[in-house]
N, C-alpha and C positions, 0 to 999 in steps of 0.2 A: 670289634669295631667300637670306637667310641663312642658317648653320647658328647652332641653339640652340647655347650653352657649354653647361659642365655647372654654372655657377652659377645661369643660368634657370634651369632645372630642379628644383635644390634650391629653391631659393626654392618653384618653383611646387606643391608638396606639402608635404603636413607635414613638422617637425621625425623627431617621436614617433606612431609607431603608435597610441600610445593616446590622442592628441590629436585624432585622427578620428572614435573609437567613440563610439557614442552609448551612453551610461548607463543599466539601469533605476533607476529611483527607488526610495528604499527604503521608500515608502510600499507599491510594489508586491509587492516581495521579501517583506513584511510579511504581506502577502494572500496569496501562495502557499504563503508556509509555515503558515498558519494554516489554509488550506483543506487542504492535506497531512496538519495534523497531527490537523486532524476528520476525517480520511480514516481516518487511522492507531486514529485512537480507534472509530469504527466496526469497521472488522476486528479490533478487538481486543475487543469486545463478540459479535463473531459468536464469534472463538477461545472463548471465554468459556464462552459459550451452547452452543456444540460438546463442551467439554469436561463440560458438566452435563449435555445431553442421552447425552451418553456413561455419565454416570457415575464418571469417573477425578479421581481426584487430579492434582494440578499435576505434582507427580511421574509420574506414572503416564505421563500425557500427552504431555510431555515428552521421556518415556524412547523412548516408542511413536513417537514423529518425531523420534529421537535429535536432541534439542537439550537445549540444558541450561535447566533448569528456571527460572533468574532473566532468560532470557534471551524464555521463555514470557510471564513475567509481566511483562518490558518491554513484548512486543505487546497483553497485554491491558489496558494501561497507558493506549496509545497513544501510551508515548514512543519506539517502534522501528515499524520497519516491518514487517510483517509478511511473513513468509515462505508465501505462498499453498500456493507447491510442495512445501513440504515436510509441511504434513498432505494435500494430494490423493497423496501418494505411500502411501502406508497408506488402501488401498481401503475396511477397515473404517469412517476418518471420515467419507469423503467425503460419503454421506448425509446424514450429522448437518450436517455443513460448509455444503450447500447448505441445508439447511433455514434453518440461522441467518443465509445470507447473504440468502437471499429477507425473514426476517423485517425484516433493516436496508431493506430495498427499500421506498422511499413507493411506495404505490399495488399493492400485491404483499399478498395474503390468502393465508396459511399454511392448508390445512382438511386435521386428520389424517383419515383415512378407512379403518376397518377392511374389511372383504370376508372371507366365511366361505364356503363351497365347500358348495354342499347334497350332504348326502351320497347315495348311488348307493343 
């Protein structure tokens, strides 16, 4: 049996590494980021809906999840991504937060419901 050279070899692979990979389309890339960025505009509707049912200013808001204030109003844009973690860190929103993310939920009925304690 023969031994291979080392120019079988070359020959029998590619050149270029990247002459193997297969490519997404950018028909596809197209699709991800536009499903992304109806993603982004959602959570930036719920941020939104958080900050009203709060009651705070952009400022205020902001301050309360020390982020800076233009950076707020990117997420509620939908041109940034939103940062989940950093209003569940301030316990006070989190309530409000889930509220608004259930309201984005298809199929998901928000029902406020008061409850009073009969008195003794």
């Amino acid at each position: 049996m023969a031994n291979p050279s080392v120019a079988d070899a070359v020959v029998s692979r590619p050149l270029l590494r990247t002459e193997s990979r297969k490519r997404m389309a950018k028909a596809s890339l197209a699709a991800i980021r536009k499903a992304e960025n109806e993603d982004w505009v959602r959570l930036g509707t719920a941020v939104e809906r958080t900050r009203g049912l709060l009651g705070l200013t952009l400022q205020e808001f902001a301050s309360a999840i020390d982020k800076d204030e233009r950076q707020v109003a990117r997420w509620i844009a939908g041109t940034e991504r939103t940062q989940v973690d950093a209003i569940f860190a301030v316990a006070h929103f989190q309530r409000a937060f889930v509220i608004a993310l259930a309201e984005q939920a298809q199929g998901v009925d928000v029902v406020t419901e008061i409850r009073v304690p009969r008195s003794a």
